[in-house]
C-alpha positions in Angstrom: 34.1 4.1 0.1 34.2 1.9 3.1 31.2 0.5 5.5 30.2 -2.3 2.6 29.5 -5.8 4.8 28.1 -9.2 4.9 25.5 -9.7 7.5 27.7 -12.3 9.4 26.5 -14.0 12.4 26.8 -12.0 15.3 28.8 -13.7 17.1 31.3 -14.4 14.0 31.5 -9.9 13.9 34.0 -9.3 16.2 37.3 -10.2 14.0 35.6 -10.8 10.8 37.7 -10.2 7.7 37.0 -7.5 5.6 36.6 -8.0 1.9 37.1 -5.3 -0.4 36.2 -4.4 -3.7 36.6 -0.5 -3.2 34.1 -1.3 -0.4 34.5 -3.3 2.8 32.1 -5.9 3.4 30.3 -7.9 6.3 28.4 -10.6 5.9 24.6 -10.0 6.9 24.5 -13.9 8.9 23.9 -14.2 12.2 26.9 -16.6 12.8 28.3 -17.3 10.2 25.3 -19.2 8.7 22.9 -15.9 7.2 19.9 -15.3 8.3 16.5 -17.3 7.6 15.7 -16.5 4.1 12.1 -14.5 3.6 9.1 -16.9 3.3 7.7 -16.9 -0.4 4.4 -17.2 -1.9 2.9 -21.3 -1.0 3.2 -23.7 -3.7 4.4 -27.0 -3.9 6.1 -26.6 -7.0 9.8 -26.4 -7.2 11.5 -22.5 -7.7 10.9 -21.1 -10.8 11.8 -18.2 -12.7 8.6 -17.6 -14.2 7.3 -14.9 -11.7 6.4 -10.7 -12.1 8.6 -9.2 -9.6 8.2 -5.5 -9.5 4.5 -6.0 -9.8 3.7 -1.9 -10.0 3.2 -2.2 -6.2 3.9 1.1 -3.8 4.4 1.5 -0.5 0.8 3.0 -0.3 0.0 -0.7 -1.0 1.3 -2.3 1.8 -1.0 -1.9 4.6 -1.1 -4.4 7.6 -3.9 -6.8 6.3 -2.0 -6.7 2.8 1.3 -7.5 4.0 -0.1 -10.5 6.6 -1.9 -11.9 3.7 1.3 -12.2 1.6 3.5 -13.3 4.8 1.1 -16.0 5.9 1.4 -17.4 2.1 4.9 -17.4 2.2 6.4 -18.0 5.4 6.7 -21.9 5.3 9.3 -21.5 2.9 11.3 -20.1 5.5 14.0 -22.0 7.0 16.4 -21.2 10.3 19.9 -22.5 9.4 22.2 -22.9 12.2 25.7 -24.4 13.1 24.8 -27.6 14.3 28.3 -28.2 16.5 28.5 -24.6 17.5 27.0 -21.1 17.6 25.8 -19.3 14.3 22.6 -19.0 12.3 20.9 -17.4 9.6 18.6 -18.3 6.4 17.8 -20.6 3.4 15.2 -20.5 0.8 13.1 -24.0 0.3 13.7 -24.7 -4.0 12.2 -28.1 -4.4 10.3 -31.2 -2.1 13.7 -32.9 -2.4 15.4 -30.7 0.7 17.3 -28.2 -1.5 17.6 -25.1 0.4 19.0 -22.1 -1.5 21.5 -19.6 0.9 24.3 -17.6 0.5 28.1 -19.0 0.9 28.9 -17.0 3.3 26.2 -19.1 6.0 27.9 -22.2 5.2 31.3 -21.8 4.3 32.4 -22.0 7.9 29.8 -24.8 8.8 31.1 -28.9 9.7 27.5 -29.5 9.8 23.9 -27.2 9.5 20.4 -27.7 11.1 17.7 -26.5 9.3 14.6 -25.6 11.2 11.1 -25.2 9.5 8.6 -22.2 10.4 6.4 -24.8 12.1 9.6 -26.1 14.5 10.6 -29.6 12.3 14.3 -30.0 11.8 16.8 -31.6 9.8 20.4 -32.1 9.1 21.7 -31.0 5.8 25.3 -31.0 3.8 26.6 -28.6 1.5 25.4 -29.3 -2.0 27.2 -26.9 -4.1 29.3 -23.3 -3.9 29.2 -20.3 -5.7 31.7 -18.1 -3.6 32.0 -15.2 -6.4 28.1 -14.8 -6.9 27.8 -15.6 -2.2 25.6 -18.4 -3.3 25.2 -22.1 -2.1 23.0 -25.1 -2.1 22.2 -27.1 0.8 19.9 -30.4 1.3 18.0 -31.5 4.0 17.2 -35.3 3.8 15.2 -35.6 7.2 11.7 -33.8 6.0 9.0 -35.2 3.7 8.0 -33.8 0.8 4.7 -32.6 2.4 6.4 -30.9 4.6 8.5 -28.9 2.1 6.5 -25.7 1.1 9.0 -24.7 -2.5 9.6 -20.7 -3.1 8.4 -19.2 -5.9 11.2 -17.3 -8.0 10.5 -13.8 -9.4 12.3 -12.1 -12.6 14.7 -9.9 -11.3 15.0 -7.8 -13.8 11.4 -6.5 -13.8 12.1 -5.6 -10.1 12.0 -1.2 -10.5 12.7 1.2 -8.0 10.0 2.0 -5.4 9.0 -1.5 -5.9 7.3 -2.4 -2.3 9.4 -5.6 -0.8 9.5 -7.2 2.6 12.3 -9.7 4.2 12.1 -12.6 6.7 14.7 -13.4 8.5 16.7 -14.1 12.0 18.3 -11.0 12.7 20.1 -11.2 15.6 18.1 -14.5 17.0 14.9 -13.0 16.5 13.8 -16.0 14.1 11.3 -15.5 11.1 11.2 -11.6 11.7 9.5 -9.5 9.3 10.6 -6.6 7.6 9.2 -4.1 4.8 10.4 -1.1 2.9 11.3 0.0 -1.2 13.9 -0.9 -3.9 16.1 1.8 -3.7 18.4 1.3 -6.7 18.7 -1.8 -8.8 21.9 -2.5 -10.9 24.4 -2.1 -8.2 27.7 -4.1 -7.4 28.1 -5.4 -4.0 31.4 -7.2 -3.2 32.1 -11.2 -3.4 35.1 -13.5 -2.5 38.3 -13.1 -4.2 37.9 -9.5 -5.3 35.1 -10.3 -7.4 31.8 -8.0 -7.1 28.5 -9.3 -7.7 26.7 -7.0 -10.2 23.1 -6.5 -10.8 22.6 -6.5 -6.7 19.1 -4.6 -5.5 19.6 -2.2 -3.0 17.0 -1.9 -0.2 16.2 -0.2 2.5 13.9 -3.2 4.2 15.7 -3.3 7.4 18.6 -5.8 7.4 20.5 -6.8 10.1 23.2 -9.7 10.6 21.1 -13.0 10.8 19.1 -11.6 7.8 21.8 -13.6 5.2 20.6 -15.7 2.5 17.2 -15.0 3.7 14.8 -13.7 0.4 13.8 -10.4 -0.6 10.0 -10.5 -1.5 7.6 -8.5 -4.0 4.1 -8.5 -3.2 3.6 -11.1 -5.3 5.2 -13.2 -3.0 8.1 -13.9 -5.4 11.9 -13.8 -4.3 13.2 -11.1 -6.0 16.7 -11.2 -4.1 18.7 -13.1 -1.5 20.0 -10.8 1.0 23.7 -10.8 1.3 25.2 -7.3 2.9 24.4 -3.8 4.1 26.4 -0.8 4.2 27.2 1.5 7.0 30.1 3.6 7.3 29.8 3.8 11.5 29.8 -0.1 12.2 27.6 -3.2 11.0 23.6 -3.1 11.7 21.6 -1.4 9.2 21.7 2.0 8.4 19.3 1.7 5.3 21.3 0.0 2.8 20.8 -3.4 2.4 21.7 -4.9 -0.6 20.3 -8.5 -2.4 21.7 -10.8 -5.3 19.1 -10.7 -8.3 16.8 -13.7 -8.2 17.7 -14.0 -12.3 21.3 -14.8 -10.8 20.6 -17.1 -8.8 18.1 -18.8 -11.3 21.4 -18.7 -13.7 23.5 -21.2 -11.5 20.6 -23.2 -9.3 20.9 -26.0 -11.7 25.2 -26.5 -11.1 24.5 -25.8 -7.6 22.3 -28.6 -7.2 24.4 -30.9 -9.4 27.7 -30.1 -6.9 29.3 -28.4 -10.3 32.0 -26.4 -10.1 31.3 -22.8 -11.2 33.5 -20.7 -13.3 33.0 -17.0 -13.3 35.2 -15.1 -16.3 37.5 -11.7 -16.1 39.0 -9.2 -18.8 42.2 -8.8 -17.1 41.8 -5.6 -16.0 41.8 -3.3 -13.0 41.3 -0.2 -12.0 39.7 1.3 -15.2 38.8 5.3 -14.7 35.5 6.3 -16.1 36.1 9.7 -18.0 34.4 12.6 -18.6 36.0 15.7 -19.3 37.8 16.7 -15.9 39.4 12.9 -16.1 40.1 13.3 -19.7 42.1 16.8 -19.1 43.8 15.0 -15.8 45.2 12.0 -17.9 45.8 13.8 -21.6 43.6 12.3 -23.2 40.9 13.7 -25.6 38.3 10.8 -25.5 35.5 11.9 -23.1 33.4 9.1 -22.5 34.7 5.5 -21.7 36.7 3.2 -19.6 40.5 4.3 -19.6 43.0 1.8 -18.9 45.4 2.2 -16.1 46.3 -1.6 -15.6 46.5 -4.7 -18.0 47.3 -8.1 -16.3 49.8 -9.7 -18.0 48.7 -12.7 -20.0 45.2 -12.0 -19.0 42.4 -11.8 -21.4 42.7 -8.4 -22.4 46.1 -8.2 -23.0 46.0 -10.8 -25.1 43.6 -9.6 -27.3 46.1 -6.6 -27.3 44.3 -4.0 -25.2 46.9 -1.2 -23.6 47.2 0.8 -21.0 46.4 4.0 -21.7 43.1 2.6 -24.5 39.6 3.7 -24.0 37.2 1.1 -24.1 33.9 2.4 -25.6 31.9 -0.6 -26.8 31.4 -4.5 -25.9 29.8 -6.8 -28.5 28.4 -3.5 -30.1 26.8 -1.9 -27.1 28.1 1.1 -25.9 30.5 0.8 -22.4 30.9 4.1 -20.5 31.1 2.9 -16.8 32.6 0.1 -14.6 29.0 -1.4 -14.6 28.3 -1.6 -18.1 31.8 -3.5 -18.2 31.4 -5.6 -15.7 27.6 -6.6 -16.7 28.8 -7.4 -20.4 31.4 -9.9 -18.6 29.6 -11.2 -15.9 26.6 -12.5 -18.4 29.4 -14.2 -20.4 31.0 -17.6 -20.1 34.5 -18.4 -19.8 35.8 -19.0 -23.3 33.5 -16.6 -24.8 34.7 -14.1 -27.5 33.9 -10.5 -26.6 34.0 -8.1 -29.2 35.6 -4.5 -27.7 36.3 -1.5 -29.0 38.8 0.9 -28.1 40.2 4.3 -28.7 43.5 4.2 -29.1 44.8 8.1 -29.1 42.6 9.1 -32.0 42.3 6.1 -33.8 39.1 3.4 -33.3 40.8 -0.3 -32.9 38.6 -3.3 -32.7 40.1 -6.4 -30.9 38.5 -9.6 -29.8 39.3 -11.0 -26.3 38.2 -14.6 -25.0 37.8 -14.5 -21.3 39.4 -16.5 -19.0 38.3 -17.9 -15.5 38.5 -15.8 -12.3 40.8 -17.3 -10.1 38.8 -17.0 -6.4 41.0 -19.0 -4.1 
């Protein structure tokens, strides 16, 4: 499967390096820096995690007057990010009235220096804060705005978003600054790729029209809450939007704001694995085996967290800490929502015999 991108600046497209994960990926940032993150709904309290995203609302819901409501409530917590010693732009969320703008890593990874531009035309310098490369997150400040003139984001709960949910976007795709776009949750609980082969699991899939500029730029409920940051799109044929755009989970994004903002290094942990086949019973006659259901193992890094706990090639994993683990994505959810040092319970099926080993995850290496 191939056409999986970040919405990269446009001018940063031609050349940009592929990143796969069984998908190739371009960044959804206009140049380099993503596109303005959508506007959320006005307060002036910092970002919180307290919302109802998936607030039950249909696309019979959003008519015009609706929708303009919501977007004039939310629109100052917009922000333009651009390259302020060269071409590129895209998006940021505003998290607090101390200048924190929340974006995705791929914006900034590039930049010596951003400009961040308010809906109402005020502008500020800003640094890099903090990173989070494997989740495409990052902090930045901006120290030249008042507090009064910083309108904070509201963050919804992610994992109330549900398909058919109505959403919207605001972003800069393609220089076309604060532009707004509307459409459905198509599929929550995908993977979307990251940096150094790592995938980013729980993404929302969209199909709110998302073009490169649109990066790090929010994905709203009618509630006005961020339910996602906006991060890639697929299309097999090239890299504007064919109706797949995919968004981080606001919940993520809640997960890591307070390293972010503290310039912490962030860990991600890995089994050790890769390449696990998901049976059923035409994979199970194809490799010999008789288990029917479960992740079979066709390579165990050495020294890596699984092999140490003992896992082989050739076992079936079937359960995590109890819970039963028949595809990639139940896998990779159990380990994403874990630490590094944690103890993982996992089952396997060893031939016919049930074998319970314990495995304590180790850090991804994304460099």
């Amino acid at each position: 499967m191939t056409g999986f991108s970040f919405l990269r600046p446009r001018v940063l497209l031609v050349g940009a390096v592929a990143l796969t994960f069984g998908l190739v990926s371009v960044a959804c940032s206009e140049d380099d820096t993503g596109s303005p993150p959508a506007a959320t709904e006005g307060t002036q309290q910092p970002i919180s995690n307290q919302g109802t995203s998936g607030a039950s609302a249909g696309m019979s819901d959003i008519v015009a007057g609706d929708l303009s409501s919501v977007v004039s409530q939310v629109i100052n917590s917009v922000v333009l990010i651009e390259n302020a010693d060269g071409p590129g732009s895209g998006s940021g969320i505003v998290i607090d009235d101390e200048g924190h703008i929340l974006t995705n890593y791929h914006v900034v990874e590039a930049l010596s220096r951003a400009k961040v531009t308010l809906y109402d035309g005020s502008a500020s310098l800003a640094e890099v804060v903090g990173t989070d490369p494997g989740n495409d997150l990052a902090i930045i400040r901006a120290t030249g705005f008042t507090a009064d003139q910083l309108q904070p984001a509201n963050l919804g709960n992610s994992a109330e978003a549900e398909v058919g949910d109505a959403v919207f976007a605001i972003g800069n795709p393609f220089d076309e600054a604060f532009t707004v776009t509307q459409g459905i949750i198509s599929a929550v609980n995908r993977s979307s790729p990251s940096f150094g082969g790592r995938s980013i699991q729980g993404v929302i899939q969209t199909d709110a029209a998302l073009n490169p500029g649109n990066s790090g730029g929010p994905l709203f409920n009618l509630a006005g809450e961020v339910v996602g940051i906006n991060t890639s799109i697929r299309n097999p044929t090239g890299q504007t939007f064919a109706g797949l755009g995919f968004a981080v989970p606001s919940n993520t994004a809640a997960r890591y704001l307070p390293q972010l903002i503290a310039g912490e290094a962030i860990q991600h942990p890995q089994l050790g694995i890769a390449g696990p086949v998901e049976l059923d019973e035409v994979a199970a006659t194809e490799l010999g085996t008789t288990q029917t259901r479960g992740l079979y193992m066709t390579t165990v890094v050495p020294e890596g967290a699984a092999a140490r706990a003992g896992i082989v090639e050739g076992d079936v994993i079937v359960k995590i800490n109890g819970e039963t683990t028949h595809t990639f994505e139940d896998l990779a959810s159990a380990i994403d929502s874990a630490d590094v040092g944690e103890e993982m319970e996992i089952v396997v099926m060893r031939g016919d015999q049930e074998v319970t080993l314990t495995a304590t995850l180790q850090p991804w290496d994304l460099s």
